[in-house]
N, C-alpha and C positions, 0 to 999 in steps of 0.2 A: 506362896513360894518361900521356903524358910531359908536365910543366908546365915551361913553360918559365922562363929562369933569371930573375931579381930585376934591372929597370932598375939599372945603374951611372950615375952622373953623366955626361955624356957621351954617352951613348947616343945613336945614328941612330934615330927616330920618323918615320914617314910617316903624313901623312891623306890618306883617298882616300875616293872614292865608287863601292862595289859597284852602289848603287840608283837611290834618287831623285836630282834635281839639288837645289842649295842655294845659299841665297845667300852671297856671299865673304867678306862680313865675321862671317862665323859660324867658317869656316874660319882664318881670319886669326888672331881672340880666339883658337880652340883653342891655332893656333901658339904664341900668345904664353904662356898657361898650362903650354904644355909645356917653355917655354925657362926660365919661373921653374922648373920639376921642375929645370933642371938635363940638360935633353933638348936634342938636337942636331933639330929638326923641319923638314922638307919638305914641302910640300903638292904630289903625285904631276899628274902629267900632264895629266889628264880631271880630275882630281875639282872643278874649279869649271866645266867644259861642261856644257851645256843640251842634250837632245835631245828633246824632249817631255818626256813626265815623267821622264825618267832623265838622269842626269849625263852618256851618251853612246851610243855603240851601244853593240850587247853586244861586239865587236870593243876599243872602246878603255877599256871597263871592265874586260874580262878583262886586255887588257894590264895598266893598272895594279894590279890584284889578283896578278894572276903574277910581273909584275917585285916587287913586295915580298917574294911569296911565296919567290921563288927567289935574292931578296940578302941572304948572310950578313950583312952590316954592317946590316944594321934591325933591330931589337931590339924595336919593338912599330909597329901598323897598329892605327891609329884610324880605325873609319869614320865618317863623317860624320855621315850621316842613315841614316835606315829608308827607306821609303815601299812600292816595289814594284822589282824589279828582279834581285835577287840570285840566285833562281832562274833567271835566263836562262846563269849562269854555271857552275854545279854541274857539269854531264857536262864541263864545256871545262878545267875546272880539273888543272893538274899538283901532286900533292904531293910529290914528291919531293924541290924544295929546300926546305920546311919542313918535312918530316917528318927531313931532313939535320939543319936549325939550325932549331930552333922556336923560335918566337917570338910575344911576345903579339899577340891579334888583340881589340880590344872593341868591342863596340857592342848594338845588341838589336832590336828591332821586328822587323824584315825582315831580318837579321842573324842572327836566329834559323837560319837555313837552311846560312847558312857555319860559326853553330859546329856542327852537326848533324854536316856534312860531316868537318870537323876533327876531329872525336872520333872519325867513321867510319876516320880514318889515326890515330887514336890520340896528338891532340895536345888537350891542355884550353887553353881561351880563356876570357876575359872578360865577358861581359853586364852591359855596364855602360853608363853614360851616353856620348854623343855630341856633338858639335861644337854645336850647341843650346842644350843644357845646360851645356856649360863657356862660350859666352857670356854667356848670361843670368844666369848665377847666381853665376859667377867660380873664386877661385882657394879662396875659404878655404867652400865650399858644403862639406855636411856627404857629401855622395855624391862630390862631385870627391874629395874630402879622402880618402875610405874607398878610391875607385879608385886611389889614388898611391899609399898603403899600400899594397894588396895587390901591386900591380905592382912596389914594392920590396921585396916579401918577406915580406909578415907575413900570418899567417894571418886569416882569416876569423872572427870574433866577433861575435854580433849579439845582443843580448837586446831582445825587440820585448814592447812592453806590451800586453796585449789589453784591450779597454774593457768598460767594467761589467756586468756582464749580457749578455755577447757569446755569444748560444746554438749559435751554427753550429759553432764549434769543435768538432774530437773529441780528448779527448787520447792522450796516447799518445809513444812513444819509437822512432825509424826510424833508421837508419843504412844508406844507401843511397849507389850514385855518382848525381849531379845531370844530369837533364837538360832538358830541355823548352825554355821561350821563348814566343812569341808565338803565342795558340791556332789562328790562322787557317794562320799560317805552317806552324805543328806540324803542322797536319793535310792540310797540301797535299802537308806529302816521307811521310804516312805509305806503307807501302807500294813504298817505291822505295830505291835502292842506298844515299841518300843520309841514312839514318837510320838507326842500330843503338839500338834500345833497349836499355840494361841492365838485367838480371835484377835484379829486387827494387832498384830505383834509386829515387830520390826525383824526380817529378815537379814541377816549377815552370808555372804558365801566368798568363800575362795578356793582356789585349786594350785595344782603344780603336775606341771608334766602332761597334759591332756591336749590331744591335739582338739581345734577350734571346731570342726563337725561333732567330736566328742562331748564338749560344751554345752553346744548349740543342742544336742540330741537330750542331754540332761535338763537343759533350761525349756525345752520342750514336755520333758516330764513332768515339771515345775508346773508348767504351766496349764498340760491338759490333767491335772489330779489338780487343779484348781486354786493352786499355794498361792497367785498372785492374786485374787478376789478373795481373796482372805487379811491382807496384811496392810498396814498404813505406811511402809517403807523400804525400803532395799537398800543396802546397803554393798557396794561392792567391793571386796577388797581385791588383792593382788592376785594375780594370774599369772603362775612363772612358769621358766621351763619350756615353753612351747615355741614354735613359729607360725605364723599368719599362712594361711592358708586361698591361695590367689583362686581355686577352684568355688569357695565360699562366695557365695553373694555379698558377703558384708566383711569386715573385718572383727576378730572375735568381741569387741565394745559395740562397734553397729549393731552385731548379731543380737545382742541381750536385747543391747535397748530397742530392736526393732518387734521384737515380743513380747516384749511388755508397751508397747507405744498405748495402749489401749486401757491401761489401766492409770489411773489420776492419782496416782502418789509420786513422792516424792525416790528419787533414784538418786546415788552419789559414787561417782566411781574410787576407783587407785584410793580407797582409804588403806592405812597403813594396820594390815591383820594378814597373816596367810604364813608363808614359807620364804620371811626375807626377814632384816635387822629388824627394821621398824615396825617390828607384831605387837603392838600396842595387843594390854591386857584388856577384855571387855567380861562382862559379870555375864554369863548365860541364866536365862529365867527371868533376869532381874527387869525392873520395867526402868524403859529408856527414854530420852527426849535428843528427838535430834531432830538437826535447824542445817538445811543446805541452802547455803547462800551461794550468791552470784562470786566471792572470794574467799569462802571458807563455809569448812563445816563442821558446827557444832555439836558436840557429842555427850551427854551427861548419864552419870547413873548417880543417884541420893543411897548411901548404905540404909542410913537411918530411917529412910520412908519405908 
């Protein structure tokens, strides 16, 4: 899995929209965050078009995803937003000028699908916050803050507090390569060219908006295509958006951990990744170690290994 190199000052940055459309002054704010990094930023072609719910056809999305993909002088691709969309791109996509000069790609929701892809050519990407989030929240937010780090080069360090009496946890110590993303996403490429799971890899998933039967029916996916005999950890992050569902046997945390009970890894819930402030950045592909303890959980990526 090749990671691509450490932002220099200077650096060529493009934002673009694989998916949904956005509105411009979200776009704009990123620009301007990325000019304080010390980044050279353009905001690509389509990425403030409207075409129904997508920033354009699949025609002028792939464009601007290819042309990033294929020019050595851009050094990281920030996508905009999630929503829906990114799958219309996957079978159209060339990897050859990024798998040439890779380069960072971030983003997560629906995003999820292209770092999938990217890993499948054997380049690790970012899942990290979006054009969104670096305007609302700005330049010194504690997740923008963690994505600029990594992107110039430092590893991944995270020690998350778990809360008093927090029973869902299993502990336990995994050392896997990271994959997953967004659960709805995950389970749409399982099955198709456009996913390689790793042997004994550590699992990430989160969601927003899905009621708990919905879940419950995906982590059943998971589970009868055999993802959880496959992996050395789970990792769960946030779950927004929804309500508890009193018709369910369990509630949507019972629910998980009640289908995987059978499997002897390690499981950690409410880590901070998904669709809320605290989306700590995590390296997709990259290989991880993580330690859930009884008070916290420990989370690393090494760039340099």
């Amino acid at each position: 899995m090749r990671l691509p190199d450490p932002l220099q000052f200077n650096d060529n940055a493009i934002i673009l929209s694989p998916s949904g459309n956005i509105e411009d002054y979200l776009v704009h704010d990123t620009a301007a965050i990325l000019s304080k990094w010390g980044l050279v930023p353009k905001i690509s072609k389509y990425a403030l078009g409207k075409s129904g719910r997508f920033s354009g056809t699949v025609e002028e999305r792939l464009h601007d995803l290819q042309e990033a993909f294929d020019n050595p002088s851009i050094k990281l691709i920030i996508c905009s937003r999630g929503g829906y969309g990114a799958v219309h791109l996957l079978e159209k996509l060339n990897f050859n000028g990024i798998r040439k000069n890779p380069k960072w790609v971030v983003g997560y929701s629906d995003i999820t699908a292209i770092h999938s892809v990217l890993q499948v050519n054997g380049i690790a990407s970012l899942h990290a916050p979006m054009a969104k989030h670096f305007s609302d929240e700005g330049v010194n937010d504690l997740s923008v803050r963690y994505t600029k780090s990594i992107l110039s080069g430092q590893s991944v360090d995270y020690e998350i507090p778990v809360a008093k009496n927090f029973a869902f946890n299993r502990q336990g110590r995994a050392i896997g390569r990271l994959f997953g993303g967004n659960l709805s996403v995950f389970c749409g490429i399982i099955g198709t060219p456009f996913l390689r799971m790793p042997k004994n890899g550590i699992l990430f998933i989160e969601e927003i908006g899905e009621a708990p039967y919905k879940v419950d029916r995906m982590i059943y996916q998971l589970k009868l295509a055999g993802v959880f005999k496959r992996i050395n950890a789970l990792i769960i992050g946030k779950f927004t958006d929804y309500e508890e569902d009193e018709k369910m046997y369990f509630s949507l945390k019972e629910s998980i951990l009640d289908a995987t009970k059978e499997y002897n890894i390690p499981i950690g819930f409410d880590f901070p990744v998904g669709h809320v402030k605290l989306n700590f950045p995590l390296i997709m592909g990259k290989v991880a170690v993580l330690r859930i303890q009884k008070d916290k959980i420990l989370f690393k990526q090494h760039v340099n290994k």
